[in-house]
N, C-alpha and C positions, 0 to 999 in steps of 0.2 A: 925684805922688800925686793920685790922684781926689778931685773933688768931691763935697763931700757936702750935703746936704739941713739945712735944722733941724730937722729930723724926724730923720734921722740921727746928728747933732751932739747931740740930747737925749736918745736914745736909749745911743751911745759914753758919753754922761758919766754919765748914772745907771746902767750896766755898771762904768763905771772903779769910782766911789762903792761901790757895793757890792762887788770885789773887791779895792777898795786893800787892805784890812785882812789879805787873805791873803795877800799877794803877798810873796815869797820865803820864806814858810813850807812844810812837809812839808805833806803829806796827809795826814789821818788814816788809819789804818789800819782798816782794815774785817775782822772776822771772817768766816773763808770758812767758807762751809755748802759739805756734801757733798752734792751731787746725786741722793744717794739718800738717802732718812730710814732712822735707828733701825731702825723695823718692819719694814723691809725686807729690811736687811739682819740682822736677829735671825732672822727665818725660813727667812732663806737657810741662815743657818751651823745654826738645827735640821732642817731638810731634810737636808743634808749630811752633820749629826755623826750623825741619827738613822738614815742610810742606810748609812753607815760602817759606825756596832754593828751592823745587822741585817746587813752580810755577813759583819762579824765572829763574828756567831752559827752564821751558815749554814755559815760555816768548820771550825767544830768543830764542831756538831752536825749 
């Protein structure tokens, strides 16, 4: 094992210090966001639906 520093050595133990408390717990779990927002995709689907009907229209009239 490598040598280490007491700059090193204080460094390792106030890291341990503050991770002891998690250590062999889960991770919280994080809510994943969609990479597209809401507005985005709401404009999409009206572009879409509204281009639909108007060839639906064109269809029959």
């Amino acid at each position: 094992m490598a040598i280490q520093t007491p700059k090193q050595r204080l460094a390792n133990e106030k890291f341990y210090k503050k991770h002891e408390k998690q250590m062999g717990k889960p991770k919280p779990k994080t809510k994943k966001e969609s990479p597209v927002s809401t507005g985005w995709i709401i404009l999409l689907a009206f572009l879409i639906g509204g281009g639909a009907v108007l060839e639906i229209i064109r269809i029959f009239f």
